[in-house]
N, C-alpha and C positions, 0 to 999 in steps of 0.2 A: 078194398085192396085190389089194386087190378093186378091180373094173373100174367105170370109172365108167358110167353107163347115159349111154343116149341121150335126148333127147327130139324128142316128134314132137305136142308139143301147144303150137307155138307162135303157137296165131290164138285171137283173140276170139269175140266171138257174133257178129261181125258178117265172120267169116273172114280177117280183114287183121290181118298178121304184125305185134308189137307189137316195138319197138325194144329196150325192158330183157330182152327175154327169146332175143331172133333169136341163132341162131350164126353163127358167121365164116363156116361152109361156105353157109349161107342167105345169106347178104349177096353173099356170093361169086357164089351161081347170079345172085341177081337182078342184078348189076351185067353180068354176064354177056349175060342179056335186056333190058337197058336201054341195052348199048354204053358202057358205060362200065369201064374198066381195072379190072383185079382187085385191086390194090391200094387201092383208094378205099375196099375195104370194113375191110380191115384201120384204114386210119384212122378210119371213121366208128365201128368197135367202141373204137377209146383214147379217142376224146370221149364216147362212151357209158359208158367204164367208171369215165372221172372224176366222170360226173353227169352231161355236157352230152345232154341228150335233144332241145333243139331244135335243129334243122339249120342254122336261120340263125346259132348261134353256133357250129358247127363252121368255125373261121379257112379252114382251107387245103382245104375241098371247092370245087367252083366253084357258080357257083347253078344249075345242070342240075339236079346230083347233090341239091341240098337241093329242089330242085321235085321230084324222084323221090322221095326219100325221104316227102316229106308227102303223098304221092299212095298210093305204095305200101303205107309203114308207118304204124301206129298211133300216133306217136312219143312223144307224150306222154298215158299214160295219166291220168294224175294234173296235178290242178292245187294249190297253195299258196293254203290259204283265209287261214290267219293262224300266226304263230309264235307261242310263250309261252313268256320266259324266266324261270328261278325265281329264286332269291336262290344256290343250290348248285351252280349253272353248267347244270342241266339244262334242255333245251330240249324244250317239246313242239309238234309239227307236226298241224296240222288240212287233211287232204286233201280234196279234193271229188272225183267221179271224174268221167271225161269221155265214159264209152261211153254208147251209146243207153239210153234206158231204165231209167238208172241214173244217169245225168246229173246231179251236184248233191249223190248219197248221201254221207255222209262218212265218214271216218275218220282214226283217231288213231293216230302213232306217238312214240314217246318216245326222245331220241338222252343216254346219262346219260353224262357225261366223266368221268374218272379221270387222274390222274396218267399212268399206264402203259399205260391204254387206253380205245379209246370205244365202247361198246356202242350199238347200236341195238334198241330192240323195237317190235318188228314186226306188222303186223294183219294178218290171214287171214282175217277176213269183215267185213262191215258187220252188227252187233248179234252178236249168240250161238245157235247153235242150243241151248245147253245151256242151266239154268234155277238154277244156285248164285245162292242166296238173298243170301249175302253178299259177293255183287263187284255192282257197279257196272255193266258191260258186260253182264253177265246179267238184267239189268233192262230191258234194248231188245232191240226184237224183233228174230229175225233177218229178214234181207233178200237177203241176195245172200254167195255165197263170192266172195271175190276171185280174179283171174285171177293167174297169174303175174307177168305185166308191171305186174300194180298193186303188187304184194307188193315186185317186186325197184325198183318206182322207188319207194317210198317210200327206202330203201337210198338208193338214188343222189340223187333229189332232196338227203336229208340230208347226203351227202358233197360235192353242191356248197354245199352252204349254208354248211358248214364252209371251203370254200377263199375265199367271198365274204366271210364272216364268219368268223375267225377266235373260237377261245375266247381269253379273256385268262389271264393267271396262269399257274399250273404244268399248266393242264388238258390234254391228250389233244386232239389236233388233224385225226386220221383215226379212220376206220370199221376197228375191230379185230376185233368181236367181233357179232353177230346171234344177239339169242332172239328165237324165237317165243313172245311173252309179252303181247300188246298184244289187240286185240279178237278176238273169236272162238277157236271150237277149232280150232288146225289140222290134227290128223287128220279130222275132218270136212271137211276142202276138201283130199284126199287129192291130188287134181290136180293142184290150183295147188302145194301145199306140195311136193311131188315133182319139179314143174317149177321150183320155183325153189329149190332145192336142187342141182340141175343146172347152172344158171347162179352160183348164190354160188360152186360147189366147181369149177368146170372152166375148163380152162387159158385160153379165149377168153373167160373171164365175171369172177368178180371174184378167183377162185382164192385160197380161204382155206382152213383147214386146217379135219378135221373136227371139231378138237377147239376151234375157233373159234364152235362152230356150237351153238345149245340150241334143241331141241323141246319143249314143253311142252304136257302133255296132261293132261287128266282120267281116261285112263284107257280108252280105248277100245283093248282087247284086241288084235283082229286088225292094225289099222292100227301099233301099235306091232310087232307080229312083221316085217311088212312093212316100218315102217321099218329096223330093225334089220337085217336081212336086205340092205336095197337102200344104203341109206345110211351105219348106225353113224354118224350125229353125236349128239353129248350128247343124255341125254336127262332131262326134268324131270318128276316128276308132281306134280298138281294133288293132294293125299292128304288135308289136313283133317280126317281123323279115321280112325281102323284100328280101329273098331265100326263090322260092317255097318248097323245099324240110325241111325246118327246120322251115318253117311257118305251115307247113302239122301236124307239129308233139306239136306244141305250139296253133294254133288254127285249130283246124280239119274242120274246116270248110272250110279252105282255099282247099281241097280237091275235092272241088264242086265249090270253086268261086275262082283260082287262080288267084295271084296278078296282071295278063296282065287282067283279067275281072274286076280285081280293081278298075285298075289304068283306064281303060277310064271309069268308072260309075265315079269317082273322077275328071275328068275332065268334065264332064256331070253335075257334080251336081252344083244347081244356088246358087251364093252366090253375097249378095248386099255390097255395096262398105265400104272398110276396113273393110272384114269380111275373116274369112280362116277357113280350113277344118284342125284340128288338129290330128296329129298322134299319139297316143300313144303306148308308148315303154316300156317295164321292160323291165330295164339290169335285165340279167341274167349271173351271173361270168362263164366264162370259155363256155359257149352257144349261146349268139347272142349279146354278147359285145368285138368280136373280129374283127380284121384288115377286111377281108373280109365281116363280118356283116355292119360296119359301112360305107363300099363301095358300097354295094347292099343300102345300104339306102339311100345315097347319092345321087346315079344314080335313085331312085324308086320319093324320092320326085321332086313334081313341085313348087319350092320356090314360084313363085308369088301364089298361091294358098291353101299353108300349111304351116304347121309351127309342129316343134315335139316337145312332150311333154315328155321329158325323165323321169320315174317315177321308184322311186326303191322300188325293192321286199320287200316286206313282208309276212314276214313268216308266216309260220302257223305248227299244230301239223303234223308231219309226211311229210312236204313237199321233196321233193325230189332235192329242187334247193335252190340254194344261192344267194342272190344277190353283184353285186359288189359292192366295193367299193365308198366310195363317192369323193374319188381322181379321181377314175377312169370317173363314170361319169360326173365329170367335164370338162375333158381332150376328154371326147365322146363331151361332148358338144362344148366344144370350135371346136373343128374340122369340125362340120357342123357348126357354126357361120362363120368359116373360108372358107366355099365353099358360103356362100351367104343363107346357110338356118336360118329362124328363129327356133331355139332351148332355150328351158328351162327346166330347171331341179324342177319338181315340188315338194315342200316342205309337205313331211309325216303330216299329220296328226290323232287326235285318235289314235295312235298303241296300246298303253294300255291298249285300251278299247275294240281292234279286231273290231278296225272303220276303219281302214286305207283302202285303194287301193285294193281289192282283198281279202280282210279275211271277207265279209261279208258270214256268215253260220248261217242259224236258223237249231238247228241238231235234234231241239224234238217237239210236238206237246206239250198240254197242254191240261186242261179239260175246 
């Protein structure tokens, strides 16, 4: 049974304990120091875990406890700039943030509904430390790693938005599932992404299973050992091409962690039974969707352990690449079906709304 860790990094830049992120024993001490009854904290963590982060809509605290709380904690990291619904029931959420200094920064996450379930993807920085040429987010500079408490109320925001506004039809009505697949790398914000993985996974926070849970990286080496090690939830890599030479130039990172460092941290990392490490691919026409791209991939994956996720490009203003055809990645796919690997071709969503795969961009700050 592996144990969950602890956290002990639950304060901002400005030291004041952030509400998405506090544990029950935290809430507990400080009601404690404030003379207020130790059970007040157990309630004020169930309107936190439903979404309610401001105190004046927790019903049954009295107004002491909500003047404590806005005094003591950070409650609401995040604010709601504007929502964008598609035509395919997905919603995207444009946050602004509320700490000093940072005031106004924004960011983007994407809540996509499913019959069966409702995924959230989730943003780890504002802009990108990384520099792939063909996403959208990698096009703004970075600025700042989010904190925990920003990370985990984008989550919650989204789940009240959900009980205030229902989805219509056959859609997915709660928060089932969280990737890390929205702006930034989140091994790069090893803190935040570690501190709220603490709170999505443990029994006071939103306690979801690991296998609820997707990491998505480009490929930084040690930070995946380490996840793997502290964590084991799913894990996704950013792959786009398995020639160093045309990986170097698609994700620059591969420059520091070439795909021979990959490929064994990828046979390193623990995965529990009927579980696989997924590759992600953009076809790119005429770039890493040809006869020798699809060979290097071939020869790169370890079938009993992966599975690729062939995903097509979306565009954005000024992109420099095309993507292929949807014959074409068909016919990529069938070809690795046909060597033994599991291959799917994952189905666009949000495009209209610049939700899809790669176009998430917050490009202006707000007041």
């Amino acid at each position: 049974m592996r144990r969950m860790p602890t956290s002990t990094l639950t304060t901002n830049s400005n030291d004041k304990p952030q509400l998405p992120v506090i544990s029950l024993a935290a809430l507990q001490s400080l009601m404690k120091d404030r003379g207020q009854p130790a059970f007040r904290a157990k309630q004020v963590i169930d309107w936190r875990n439903k979404g309610v982060l401001n105190p004046d809509e927790m019903k049954n605290i009295p107004n002491e406890l909500r003047l404590i709380l806005n005094e003591e904690l950070l409650c609401q990291p995040l604010r709601l700039v504007r929502r964008e619904c598609s035509s395919d029931g997905t919603r995207k959420y444009v946050f602004a943030l509320n700490r000093p200094r940072m005031a106004g920064k924004m960011v983007e996450s994407v809540l996509i509904p499913e019959e069966s379930r409702g995924t959230v993807c989730i943003s780890s920085q504002v802009g990108c430390v990384l520099d792939c040429p063909f996403c959208h987010t990698g096009t703004q500079a970075f600025e700042a790693n989010l904190t925990a408490g920003e990370i985990i109320a984008q989550v919650l925001m989204i789940k009240a938005d959900l009980r205030n506004e229902p989805l219509t039809g056959e859609l997915h009505n709660e928060v089932t599932h969280i990737v890390y697949m929205g702006m930034g790398e989140p091994l790069a914000n090893e803190a935040g992404l570690h501190e709220s993985l603490i709170m999505l996974l443990s029994d006071d926070g939103l306690k979801l299973s690991r296998r609820r849970i997707t990491v998505s990286t480009s490929g930084l080496v040690p930070q995946i050992n380490r996840l793997g090690e502290t964590f084991n939830v799913n894990l996704a890599i950013s792959l786009h091409s398995a020639i160093d030479t045309l990986r170097d130039v698609l994700v620059p990172i591969n420059k520091k962690h070439p795909l021979k460092q990959l490929r064994d941290c990828l046979n390193r990392y623990s995965l529990g039974k009927q579980r696989h490490i997924t590759l992600e691919y953009v076809l790119l026409k005429e770039t890493n969707d040809r006869e020798e791209d699809l060979q290097a991939l071939i020869d790169f994956v370890n079938p009993e352990r992966e599975r690729v996720n062939l995903i097509q490009f979306n565009t954005y203003p000024g992109s420099p690449y095309e993507g292929s055809s949807k014959e074409h990645m068909s016919k990529f796919a069938q070809r690795l079906i046909s060597k033994g690997i599991r291959a799917t071709v994952r189905r666009s969503r949000g495009q209209d709304i610049m939700a899809a795969c790669g176009q998430l961009k917050a490009e202006t700050s707000v007041e």
